[in-house]
C-alpha positions in Angstrom: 104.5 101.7 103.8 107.2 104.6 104.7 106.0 107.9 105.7 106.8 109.5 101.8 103.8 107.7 100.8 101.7 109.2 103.2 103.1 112.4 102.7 102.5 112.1 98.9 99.2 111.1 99.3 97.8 114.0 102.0 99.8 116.4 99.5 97.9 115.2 96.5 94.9 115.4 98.2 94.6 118.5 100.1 95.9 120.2 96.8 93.3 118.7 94.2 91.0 119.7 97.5 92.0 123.1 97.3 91.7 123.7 94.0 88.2 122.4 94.1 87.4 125.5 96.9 89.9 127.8 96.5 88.7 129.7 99.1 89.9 126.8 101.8 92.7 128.4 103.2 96.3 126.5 102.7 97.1 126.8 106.6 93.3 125.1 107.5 92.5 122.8 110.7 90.7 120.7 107.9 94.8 119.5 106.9 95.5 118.6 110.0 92.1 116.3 110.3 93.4 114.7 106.7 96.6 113.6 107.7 95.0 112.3 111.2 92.5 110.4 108.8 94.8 108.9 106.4 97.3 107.6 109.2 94.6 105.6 110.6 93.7 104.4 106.8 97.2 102.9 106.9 97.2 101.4 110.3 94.3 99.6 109.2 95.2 98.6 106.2 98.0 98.8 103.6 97.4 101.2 100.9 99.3 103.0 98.0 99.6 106.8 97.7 96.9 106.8 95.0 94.5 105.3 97.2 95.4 106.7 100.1 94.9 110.3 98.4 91.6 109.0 97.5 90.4 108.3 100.5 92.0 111.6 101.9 89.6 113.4 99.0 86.4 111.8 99.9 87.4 112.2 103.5 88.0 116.1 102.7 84.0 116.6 100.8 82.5 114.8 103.6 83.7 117.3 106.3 80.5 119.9 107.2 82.2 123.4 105.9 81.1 125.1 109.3 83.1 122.6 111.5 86.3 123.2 110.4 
């Protein structure tokens, strides 16, 4: 997997994120933790940029608000 896909995938998932709580602000420590999260996804194991984005969603809700 080259490092587009990844790209593509934190993209699509940080912006359907965002527009889920639009008050998440687009410069937020919780994009950093995403694109931590879904590089170890794909050391693990070899996913497409659907899935990938997927994962970075459900990664993104489970995060306590107050944390970030």
């Amino acid at each position: 997997m080259d490092d587009a896909v990844l790209k593509n995938a934190a993209e699509t998932a940080w912006t359907v994120y965002r527009a889920r709580h639009p008050e998440v602000d687009l410069f937020d420590n919780r994009r950093c933790l995403l694109e931590r999260h879904l590089l170890r996804r794909r050391e693990e194991r070899e996913s497409d940029a659907e899935e990938l984005a997927s994962f970075g969603i459900a990664y993104l809700c489970r995060l306590p608000r107050d944390e970030c």
